[in-house]
Backbone bond lengths (Angstrom), bond angles and torsions (degrees), N, CA, C in turn:
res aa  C-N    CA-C-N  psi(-1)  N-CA   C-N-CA  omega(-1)  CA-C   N-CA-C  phi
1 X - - - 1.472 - - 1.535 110.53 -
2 X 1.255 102.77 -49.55 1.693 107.03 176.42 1.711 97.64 -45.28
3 X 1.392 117.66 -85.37 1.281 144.06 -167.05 1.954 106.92 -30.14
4 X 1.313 96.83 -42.84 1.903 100.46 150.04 0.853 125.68 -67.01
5 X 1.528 136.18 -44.76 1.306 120.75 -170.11 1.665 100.32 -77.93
6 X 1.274 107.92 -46.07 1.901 103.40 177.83 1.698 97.62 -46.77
7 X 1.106 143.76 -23.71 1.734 124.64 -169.35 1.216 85.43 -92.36
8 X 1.466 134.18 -40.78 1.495 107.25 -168.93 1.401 112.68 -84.47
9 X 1.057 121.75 -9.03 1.422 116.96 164.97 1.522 129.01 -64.85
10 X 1.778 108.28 -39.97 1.086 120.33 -175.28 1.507 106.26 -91.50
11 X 1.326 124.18 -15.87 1.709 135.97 168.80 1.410 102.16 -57.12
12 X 1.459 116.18 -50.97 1.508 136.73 -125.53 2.176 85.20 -105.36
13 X 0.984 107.64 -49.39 1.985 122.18 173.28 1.783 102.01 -55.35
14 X 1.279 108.48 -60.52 1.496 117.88 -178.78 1.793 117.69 -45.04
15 X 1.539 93.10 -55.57 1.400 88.29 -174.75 1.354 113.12 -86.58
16 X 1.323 134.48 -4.27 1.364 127.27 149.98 1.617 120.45 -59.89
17 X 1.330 95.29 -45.68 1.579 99.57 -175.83 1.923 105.22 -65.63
18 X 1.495 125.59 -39.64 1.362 100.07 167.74 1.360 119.88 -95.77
19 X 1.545 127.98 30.05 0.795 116.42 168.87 1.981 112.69 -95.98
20 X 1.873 87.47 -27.10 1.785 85.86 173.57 1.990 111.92 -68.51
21 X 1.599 104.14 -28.96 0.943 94.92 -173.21 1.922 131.40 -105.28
22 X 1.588 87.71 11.28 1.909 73.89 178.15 1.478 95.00 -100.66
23 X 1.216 155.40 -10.54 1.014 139.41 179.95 1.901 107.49 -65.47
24 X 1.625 105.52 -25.41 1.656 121.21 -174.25 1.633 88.11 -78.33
25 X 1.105 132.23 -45.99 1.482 133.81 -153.00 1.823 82.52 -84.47
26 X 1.399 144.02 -71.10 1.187 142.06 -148.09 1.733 91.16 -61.29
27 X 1.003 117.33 -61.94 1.844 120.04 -167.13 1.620 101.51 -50.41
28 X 1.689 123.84 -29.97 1.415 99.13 -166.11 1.535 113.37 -100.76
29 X 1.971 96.51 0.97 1.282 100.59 -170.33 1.627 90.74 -94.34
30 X 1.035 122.77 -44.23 1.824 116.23 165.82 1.043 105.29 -43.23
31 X 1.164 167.72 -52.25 1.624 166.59 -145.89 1.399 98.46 -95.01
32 X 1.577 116.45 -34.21 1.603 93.69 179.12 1.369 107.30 -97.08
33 X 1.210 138.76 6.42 1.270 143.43 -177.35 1.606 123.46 -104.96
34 X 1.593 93.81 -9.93 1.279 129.25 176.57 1.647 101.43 -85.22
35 X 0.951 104.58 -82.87 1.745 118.63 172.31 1.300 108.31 -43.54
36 X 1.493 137.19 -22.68 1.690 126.80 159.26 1.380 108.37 -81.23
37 X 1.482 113.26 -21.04 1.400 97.95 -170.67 2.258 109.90 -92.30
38 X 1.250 80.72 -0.61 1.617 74.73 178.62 1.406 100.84 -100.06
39 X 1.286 136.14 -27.65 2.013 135.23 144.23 1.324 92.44 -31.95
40 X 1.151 151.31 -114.96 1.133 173.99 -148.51 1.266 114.85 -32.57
41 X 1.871 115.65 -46.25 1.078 124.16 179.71 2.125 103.72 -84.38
42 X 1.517 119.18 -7.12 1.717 117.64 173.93 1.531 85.34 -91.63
43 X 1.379 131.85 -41.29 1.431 98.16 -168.01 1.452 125.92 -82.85
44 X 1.541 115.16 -4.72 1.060 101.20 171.19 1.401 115.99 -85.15
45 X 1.264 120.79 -29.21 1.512 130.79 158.02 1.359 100.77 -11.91
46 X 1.659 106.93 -66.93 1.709 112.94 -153.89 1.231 77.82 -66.95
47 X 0.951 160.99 -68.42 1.873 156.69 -114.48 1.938 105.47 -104.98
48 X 1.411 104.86 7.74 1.144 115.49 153.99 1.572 105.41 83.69
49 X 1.553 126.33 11.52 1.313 118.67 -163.85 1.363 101.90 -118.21
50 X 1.263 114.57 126.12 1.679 115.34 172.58 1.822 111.75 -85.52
51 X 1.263 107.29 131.71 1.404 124.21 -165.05 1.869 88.82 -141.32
52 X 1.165 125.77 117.90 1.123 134.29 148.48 1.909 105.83 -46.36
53 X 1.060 98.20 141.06 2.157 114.30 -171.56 2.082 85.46 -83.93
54 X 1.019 112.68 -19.62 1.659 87.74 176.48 1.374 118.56 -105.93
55 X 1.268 110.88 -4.37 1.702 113.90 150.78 1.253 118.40 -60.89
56 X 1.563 120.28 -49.90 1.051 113.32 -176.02 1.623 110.66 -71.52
57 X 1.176 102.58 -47.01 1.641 91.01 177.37 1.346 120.07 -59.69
58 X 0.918 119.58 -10.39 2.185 118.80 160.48 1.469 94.31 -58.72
59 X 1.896 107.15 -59.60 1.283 88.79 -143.70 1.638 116.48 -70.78
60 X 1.533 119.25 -9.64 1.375 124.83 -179.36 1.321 104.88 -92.94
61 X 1.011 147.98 -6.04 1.472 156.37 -176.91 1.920 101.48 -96.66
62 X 1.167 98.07 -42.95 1.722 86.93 -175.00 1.291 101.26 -107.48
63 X 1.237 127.01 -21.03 1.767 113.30 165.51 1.847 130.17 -34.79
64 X 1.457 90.15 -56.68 1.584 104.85 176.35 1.445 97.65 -55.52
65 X 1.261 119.83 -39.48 1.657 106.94 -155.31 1.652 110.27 -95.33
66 X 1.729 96.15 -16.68 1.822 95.61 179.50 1.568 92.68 -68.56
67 X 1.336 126.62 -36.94 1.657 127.79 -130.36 1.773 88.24 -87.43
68 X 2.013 109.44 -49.04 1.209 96.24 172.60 1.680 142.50 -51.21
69 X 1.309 97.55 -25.79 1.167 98.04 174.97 1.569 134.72 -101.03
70 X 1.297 107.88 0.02 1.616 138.53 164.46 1.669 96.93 -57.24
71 X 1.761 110.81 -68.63 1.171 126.02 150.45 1.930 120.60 10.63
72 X 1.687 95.61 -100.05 1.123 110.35 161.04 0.951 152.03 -2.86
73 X 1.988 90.76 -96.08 1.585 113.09 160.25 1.529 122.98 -50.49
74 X 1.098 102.35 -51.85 2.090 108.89 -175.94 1.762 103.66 -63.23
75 X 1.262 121.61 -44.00 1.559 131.51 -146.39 1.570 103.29 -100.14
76 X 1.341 102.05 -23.65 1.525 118.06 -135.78 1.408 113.67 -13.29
77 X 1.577 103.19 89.81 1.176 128.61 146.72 1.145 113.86 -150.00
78 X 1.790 112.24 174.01 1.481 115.41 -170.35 1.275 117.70 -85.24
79 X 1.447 126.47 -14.02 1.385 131.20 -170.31 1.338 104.59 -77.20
80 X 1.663 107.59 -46.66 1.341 106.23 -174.70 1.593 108.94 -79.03
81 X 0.895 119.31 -12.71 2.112 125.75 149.36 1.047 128.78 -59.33
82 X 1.498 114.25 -23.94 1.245 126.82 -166.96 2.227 89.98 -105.54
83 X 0.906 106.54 -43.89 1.267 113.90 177.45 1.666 109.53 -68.02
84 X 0.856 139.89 -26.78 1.681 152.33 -177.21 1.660 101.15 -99.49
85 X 1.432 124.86 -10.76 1.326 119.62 175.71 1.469 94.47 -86.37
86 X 1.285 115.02 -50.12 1.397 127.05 -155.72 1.895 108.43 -76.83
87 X 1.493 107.24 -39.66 1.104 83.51 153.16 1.644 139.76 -77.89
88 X 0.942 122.65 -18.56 1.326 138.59 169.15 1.782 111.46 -39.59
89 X 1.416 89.47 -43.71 1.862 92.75 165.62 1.022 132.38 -57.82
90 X 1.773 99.63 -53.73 1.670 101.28 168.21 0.725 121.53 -93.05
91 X 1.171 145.61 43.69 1.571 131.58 -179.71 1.437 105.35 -102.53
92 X 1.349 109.65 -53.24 2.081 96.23 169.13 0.783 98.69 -67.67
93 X 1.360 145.39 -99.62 1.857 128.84 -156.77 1.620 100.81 -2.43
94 X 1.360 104.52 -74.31 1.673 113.93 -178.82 1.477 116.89 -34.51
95 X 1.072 136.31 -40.02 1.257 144.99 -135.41 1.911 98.42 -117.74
96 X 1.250 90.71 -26.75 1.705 118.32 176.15 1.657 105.78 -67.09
97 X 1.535 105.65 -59.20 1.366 129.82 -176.31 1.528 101.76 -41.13
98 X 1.196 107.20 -61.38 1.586 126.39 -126.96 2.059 82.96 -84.41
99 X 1.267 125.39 -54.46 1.253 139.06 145.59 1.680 109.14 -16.57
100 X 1.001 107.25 -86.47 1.636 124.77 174.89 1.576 120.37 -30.27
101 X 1.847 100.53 -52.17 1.726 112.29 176.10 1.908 103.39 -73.94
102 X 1.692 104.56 -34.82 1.910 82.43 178.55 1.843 121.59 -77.29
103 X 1.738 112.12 -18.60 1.066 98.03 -178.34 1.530 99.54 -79.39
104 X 1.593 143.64 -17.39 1.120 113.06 -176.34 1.729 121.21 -87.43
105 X 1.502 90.73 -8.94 1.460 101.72 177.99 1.833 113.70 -66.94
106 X 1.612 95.48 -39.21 1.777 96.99 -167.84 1.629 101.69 -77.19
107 X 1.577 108.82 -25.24 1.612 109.34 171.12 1.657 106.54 -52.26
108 X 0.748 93.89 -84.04 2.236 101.97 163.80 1.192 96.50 12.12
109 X 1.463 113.90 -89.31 1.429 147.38 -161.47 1.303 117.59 -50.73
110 X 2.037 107.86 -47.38 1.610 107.32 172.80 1.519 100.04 -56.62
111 X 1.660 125.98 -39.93 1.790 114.74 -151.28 1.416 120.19 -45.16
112 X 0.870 121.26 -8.20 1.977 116.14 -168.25 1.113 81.86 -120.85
113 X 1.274 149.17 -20.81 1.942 108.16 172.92 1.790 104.22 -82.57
114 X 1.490 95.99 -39.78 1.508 116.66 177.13 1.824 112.97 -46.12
115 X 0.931 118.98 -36.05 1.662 142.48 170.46 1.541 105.63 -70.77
116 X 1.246 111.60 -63.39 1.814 104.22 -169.29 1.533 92.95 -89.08
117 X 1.474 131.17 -3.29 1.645 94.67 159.68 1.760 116.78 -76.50
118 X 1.136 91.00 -48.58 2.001 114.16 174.08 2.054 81.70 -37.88
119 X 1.060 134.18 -87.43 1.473 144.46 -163.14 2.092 88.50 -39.57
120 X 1.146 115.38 -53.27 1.352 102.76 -159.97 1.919 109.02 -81.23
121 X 1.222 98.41 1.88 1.492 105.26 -170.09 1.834 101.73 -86.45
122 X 1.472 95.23 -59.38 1.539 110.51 -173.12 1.815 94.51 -59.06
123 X 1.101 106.17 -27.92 1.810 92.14 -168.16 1.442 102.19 -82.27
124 X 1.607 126.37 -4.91 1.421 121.49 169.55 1.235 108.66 -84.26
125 X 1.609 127.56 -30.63 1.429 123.47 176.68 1.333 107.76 152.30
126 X 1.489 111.04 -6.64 1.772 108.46 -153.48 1.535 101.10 -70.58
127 X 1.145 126.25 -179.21 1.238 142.70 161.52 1.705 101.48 -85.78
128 X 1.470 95.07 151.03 2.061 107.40 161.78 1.207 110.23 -71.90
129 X 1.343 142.63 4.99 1.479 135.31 123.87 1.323 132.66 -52.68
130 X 1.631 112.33 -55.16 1.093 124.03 -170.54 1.451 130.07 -76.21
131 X 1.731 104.10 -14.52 1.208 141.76 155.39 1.829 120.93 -53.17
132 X 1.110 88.85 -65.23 1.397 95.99 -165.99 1.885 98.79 -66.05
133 X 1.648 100.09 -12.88 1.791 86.47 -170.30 2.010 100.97 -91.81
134 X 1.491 106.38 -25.18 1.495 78.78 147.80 1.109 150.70 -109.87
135 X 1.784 105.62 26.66 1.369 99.93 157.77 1.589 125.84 -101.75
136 X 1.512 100.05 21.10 1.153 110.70 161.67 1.599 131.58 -91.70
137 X 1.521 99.44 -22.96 1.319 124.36 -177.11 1.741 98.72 -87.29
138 X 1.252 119.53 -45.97 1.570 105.66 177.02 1.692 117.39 -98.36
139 X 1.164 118.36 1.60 1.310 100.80 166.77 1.469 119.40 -103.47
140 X 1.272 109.06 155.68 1.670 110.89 170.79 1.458 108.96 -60.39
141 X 1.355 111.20 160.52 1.732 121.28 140.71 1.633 125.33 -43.81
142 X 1.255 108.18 126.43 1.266 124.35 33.12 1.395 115.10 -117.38
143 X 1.421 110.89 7.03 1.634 114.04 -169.90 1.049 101.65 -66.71
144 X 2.101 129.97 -71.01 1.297 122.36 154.31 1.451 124.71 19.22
145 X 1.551 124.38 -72.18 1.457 150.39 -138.38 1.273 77.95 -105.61
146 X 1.361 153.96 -51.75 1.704 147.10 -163.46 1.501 104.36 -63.91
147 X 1.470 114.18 -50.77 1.203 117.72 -158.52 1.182 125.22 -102.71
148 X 1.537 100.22 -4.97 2.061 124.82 170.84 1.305 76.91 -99.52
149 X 1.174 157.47 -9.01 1.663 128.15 143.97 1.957 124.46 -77.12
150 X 0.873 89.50 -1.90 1.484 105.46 -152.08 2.075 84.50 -97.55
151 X 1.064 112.61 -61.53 1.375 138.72 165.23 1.691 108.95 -42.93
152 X 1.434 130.40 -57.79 1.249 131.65 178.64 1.373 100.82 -66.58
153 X 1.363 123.32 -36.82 1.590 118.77 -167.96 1.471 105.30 -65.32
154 X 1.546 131.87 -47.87 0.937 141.04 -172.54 1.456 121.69 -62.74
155 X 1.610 91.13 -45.46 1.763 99.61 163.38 1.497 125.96 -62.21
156 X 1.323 103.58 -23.92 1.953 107.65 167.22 1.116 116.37 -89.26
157 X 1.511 110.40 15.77 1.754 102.65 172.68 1.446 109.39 100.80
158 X 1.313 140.64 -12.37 1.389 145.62 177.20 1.443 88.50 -79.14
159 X 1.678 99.20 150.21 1.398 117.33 -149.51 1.945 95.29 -111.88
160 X 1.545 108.55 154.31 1.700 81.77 -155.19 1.451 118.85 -79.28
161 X 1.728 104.68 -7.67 1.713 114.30 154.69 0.783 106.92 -24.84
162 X 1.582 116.79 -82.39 1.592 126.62 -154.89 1.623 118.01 -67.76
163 X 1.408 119.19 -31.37 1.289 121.37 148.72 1.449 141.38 -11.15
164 X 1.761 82.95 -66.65 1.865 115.62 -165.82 1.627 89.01 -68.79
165 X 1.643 112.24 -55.63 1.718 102.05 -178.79 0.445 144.93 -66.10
166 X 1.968 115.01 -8.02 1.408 129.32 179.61 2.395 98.25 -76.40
167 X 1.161 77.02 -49.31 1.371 84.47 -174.97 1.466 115.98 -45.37
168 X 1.695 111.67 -63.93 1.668 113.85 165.56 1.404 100.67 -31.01
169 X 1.513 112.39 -72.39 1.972 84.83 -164.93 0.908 125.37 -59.98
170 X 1.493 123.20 -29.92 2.063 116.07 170.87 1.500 107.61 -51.16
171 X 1.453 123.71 -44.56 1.243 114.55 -166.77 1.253 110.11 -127.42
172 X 1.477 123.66 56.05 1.614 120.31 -171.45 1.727 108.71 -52.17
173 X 1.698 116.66 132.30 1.216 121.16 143.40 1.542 105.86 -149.13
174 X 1.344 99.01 179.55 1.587 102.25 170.76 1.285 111.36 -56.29
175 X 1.650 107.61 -55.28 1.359 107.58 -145.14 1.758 99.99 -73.86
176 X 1.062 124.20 -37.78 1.203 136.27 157.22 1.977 117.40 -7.48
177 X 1.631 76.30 -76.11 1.724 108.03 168.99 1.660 92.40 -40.65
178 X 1.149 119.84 -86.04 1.607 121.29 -169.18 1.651 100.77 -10.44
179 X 1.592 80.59 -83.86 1.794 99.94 -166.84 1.289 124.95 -33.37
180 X 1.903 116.65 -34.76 1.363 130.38 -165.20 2.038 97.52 -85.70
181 X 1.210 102.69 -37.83 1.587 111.25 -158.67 2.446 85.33 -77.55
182 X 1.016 107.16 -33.33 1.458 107.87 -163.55 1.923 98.84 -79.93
183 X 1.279 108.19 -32.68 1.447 110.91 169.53 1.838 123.71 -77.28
184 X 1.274 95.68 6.77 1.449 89.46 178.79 1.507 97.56 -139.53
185 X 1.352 120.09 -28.62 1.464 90.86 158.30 1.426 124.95 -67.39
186 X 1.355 130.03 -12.33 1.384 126.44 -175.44 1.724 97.95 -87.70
187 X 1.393 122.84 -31.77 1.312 105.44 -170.72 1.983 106.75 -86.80
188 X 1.280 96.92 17.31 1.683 104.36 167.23 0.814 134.41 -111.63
189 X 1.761 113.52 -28.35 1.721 131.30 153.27 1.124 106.98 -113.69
190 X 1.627 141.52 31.80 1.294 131.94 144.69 1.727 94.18 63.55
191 X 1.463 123.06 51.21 1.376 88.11 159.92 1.483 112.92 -107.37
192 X 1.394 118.31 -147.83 1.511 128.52 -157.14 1.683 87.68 -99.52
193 X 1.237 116.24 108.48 1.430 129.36 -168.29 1.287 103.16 -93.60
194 X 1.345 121.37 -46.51 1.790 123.95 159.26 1.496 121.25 -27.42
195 X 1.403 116.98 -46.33 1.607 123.97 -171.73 1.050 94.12 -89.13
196 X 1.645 130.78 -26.73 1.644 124.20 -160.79 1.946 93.82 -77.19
197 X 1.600 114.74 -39.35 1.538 97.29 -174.07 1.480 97.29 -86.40
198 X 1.364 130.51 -16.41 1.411 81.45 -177.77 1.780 111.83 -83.92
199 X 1.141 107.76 2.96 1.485 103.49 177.62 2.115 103.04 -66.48
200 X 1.464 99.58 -52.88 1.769 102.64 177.07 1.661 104.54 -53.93
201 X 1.350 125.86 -46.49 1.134 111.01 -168.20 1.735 110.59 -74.01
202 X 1.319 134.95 9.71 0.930 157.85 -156.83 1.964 97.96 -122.79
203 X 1.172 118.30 -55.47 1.632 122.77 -168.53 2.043 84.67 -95.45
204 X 0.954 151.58 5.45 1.298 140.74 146.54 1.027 92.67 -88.14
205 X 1.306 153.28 -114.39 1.145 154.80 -152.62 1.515 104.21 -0.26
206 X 1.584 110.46 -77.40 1.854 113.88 -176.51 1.374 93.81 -60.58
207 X 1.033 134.87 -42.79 2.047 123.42 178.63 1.442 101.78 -52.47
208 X 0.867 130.70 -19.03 1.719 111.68 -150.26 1.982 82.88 -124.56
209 X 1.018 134.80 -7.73 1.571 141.50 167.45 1.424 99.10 -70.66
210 X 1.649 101.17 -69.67 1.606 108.38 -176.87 1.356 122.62 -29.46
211 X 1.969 109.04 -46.19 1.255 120.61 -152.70 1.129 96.99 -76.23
212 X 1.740 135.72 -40.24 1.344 146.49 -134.51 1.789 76.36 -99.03
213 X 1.009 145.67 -43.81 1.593 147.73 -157.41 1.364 82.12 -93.76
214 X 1.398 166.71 26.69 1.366 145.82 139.34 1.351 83.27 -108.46
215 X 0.873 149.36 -83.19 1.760 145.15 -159.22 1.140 105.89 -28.52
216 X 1.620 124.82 -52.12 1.441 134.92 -168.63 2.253 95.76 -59.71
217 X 1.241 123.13 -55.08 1.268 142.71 -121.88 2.078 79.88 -110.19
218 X 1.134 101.75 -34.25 1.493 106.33 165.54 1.410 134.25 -74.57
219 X 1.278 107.23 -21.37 1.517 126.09 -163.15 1.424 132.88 -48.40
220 X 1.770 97.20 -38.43 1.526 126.10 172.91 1.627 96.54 -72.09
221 X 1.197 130.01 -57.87 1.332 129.01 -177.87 2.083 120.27 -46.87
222 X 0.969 87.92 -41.31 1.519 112.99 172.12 1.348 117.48 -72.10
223 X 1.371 134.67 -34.51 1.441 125.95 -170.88 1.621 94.39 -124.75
224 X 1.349 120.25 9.02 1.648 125.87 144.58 1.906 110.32 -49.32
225 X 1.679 89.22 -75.37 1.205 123.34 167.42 1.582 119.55 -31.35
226 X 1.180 98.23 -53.98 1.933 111.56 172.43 1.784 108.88 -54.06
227 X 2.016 102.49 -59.94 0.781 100.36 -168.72 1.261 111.96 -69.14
228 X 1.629 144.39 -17.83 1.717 128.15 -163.42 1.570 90.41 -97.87
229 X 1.457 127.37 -8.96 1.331 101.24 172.59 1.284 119.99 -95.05
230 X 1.167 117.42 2.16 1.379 112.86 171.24 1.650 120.10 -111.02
231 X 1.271 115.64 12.52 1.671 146.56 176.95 1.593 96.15 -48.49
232 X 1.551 109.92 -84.07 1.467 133.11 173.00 1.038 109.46 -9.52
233 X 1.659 113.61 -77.98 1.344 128.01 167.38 1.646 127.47 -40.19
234 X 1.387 111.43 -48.75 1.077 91.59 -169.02 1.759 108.67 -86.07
235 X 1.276 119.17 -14.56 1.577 130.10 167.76 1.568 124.79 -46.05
236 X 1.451 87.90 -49.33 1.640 113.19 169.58 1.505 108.61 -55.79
237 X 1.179 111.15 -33.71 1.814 108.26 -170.90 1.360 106.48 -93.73
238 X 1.466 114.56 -50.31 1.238 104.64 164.39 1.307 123.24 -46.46
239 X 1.670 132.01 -32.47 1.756 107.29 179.18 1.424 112.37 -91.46
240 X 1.356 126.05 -6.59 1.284 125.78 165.54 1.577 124.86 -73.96
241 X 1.679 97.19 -15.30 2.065 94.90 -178.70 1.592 89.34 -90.44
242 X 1.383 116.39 -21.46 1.621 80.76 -172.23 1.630 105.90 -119.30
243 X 1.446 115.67 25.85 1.342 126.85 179.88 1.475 119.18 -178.80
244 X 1.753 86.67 93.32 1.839 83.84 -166.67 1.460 121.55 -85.33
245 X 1.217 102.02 -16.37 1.485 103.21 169.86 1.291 119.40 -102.55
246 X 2.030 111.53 46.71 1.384 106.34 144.76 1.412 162.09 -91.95
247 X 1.727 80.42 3.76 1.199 92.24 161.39 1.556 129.97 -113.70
248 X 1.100 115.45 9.48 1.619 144.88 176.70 1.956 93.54 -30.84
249 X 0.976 106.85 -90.12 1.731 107.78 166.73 1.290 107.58 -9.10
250 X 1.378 126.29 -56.42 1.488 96.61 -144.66 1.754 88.85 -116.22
251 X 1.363 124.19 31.77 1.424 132.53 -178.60 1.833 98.09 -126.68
252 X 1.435 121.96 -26.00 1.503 121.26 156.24 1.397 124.54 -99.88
253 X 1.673 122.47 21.26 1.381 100.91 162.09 1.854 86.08 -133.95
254 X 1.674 96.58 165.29 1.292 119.98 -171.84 1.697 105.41 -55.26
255 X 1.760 114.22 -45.95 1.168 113.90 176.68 1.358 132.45 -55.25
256 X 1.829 104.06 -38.66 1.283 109.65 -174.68 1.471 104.67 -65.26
257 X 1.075 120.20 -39.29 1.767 126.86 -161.86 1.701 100.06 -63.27
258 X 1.419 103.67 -20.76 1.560 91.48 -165.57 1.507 98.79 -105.09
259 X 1.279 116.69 -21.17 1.919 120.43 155.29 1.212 103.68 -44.70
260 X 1.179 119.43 -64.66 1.719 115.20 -164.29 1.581 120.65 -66.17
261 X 1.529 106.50 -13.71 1.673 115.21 -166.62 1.490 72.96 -77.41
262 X 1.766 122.72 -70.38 1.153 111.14 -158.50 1.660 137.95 -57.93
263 X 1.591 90.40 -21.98 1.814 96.16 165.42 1.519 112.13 -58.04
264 X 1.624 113.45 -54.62 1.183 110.17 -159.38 1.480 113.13 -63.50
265 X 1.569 105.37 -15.15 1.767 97.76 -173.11 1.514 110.10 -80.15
266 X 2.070 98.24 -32.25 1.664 96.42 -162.06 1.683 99.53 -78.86
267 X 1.529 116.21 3.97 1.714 115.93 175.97 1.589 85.62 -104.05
268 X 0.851 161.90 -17.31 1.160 131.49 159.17 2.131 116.34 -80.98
269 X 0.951 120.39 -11.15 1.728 132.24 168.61 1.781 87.17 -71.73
270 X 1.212 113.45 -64.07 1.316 126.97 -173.61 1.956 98.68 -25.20
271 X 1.305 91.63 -102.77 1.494 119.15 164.82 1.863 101.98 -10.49
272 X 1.091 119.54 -90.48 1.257 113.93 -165.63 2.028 105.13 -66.76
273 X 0.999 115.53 22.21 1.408 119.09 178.73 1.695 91.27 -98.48
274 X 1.673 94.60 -51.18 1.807 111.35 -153.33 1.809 88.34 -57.15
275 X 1.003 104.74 -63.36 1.689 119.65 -164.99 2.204 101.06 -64.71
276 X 1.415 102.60 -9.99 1.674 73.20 169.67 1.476 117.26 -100.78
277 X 1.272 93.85 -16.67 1.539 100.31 -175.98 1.852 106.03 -89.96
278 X 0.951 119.18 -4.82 1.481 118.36 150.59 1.298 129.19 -108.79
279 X 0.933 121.60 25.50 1.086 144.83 151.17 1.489 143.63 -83.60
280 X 1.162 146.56 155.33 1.360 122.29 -178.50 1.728 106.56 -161.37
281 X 1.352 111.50 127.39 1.423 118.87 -159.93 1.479 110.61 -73.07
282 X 1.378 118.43 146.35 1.362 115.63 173.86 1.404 112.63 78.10
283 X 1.603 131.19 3.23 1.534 138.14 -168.24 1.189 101.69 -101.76
């Protein structure tokens, strides 16, 4: 009788206690899932894609919770629940990123045809208006889409300063920088803007040689790097296909569990050590 009333007491405590508190836990986890999804919903803006803000908030709101429970059910355990929640967070951001790094990369890539048309336009007579509208009309996206923004801004009265900087930050690069800094000093001292790009399309060219001749001259350093970070991994698999209970020991005592937390962190310090020092910024 005792031993009942203690379950209904502690039944009866429990569900009060999550009943005061998941409605506190649901509101702050909507607010933060809310607040990624309106990041998410300006950068795709910049990246030119219309996404309604309550799509995305489904999709970051039920990600964590499909992934946790994929987790679960398949693993059934909590780590790997706890690991399927957590990715669930990043994975759009991620997926956002990865989107984000190719349109600024293929922007890169349009600049030197995008440059010597702008150079071959002004040398027929056009204006840096009249320019930019056919290199909007003959180039693909995403340059097109940069500079038919660049073009609407100007037409609403934004001044083409403020334009050019809006643009650098959507699509920061150097070479970019060149082009933007060479179009506004010429439209302040009127100089000969034709000779000024082909001089940039001339200092990209040897920039972009240089870069490809350190990548080449780096290469061994880099797939060193590839190879010791992925060593761990593949060692680990090898003693588990042909001996799965070798690590049994150190997954049933308190010590081993806390050996392995600490391997896995100092191989992940490892890893982002291996990859900065083979690495090289701005390449």
């Amino acid at each position: 009788m005792l031993q009942f009333a203690i379950f209904i007491l502690v039944f009866s405590s429990a569900g009060l206690f999550t009943e005061a508190l998941l409605p506190v836990f649901t509101e702050r986890y909507h607010k933060m899932q809310s607040k990624k999804a309106d990041e998410a919903t300006k950068k795709l803006d910049n990246l030119f894609v219309e996404v309604e803000k309550k799509k995305l908030l489904f999709v970051f709101i039920l990600s964590p919770l499909v992934l946790t429970v994929a987790g679960l059910l398949l693993y059934r355990s909590l780590i790997a629940g706890v690991a399927g929640g957590a990715a669930g967070i990043v994975i759009p951001n991620f997926f956002i990123s990865i989107w984000e790094k190719r349109r600024k990369e293929k922007f890169r890539v349009q600049l030197l045809d995008s440059l010597m048309l702008l150079s071959g336009c002004l040398k027929a007579g056009l204006s840096l208006s009249q320019a930019f509208e056919v290199l909007v009309e003959d180039m693909p996206a995403p340059v097109s889409e940069e500079f038919g923004w660049v073009l609407k801004e100007m037409k609403m009265g934004i001044s083409l300063e403020e334009s050019l900087q809006r643009l650098n930050r959507r699509m920061p690069s150097e070479e970019l920088r060149l082009i933007t800094n060479a179009i506004l000093i010429a439209s302040l001292t009127g100089g000969d803007l034709p000779k000024v790009f082909s001089r940039i399309v001339t200092t990209i060219l040897d920039n972009r040689k240089v870069k490809e001749n350190i990548k080449t001259l780096t290469i061994q350093g880099r797939l060193q790097g590839s190879i010791m970070s992925a060593l761990p991994f593949i060692f680990v698999w090898w003693l588990l296909t042909f001996n799965k209970g070798q690590f049994d020991i150190m997954y049933n005592s308190e010590t081993g569990r806390m050996l392995l937390f600490v391997a896995a962190g100092l191989l992940v310090v490892g890893i982002t050590l291996i990859r900065k020092f083979s690495t090289l910024k701005n390449i």
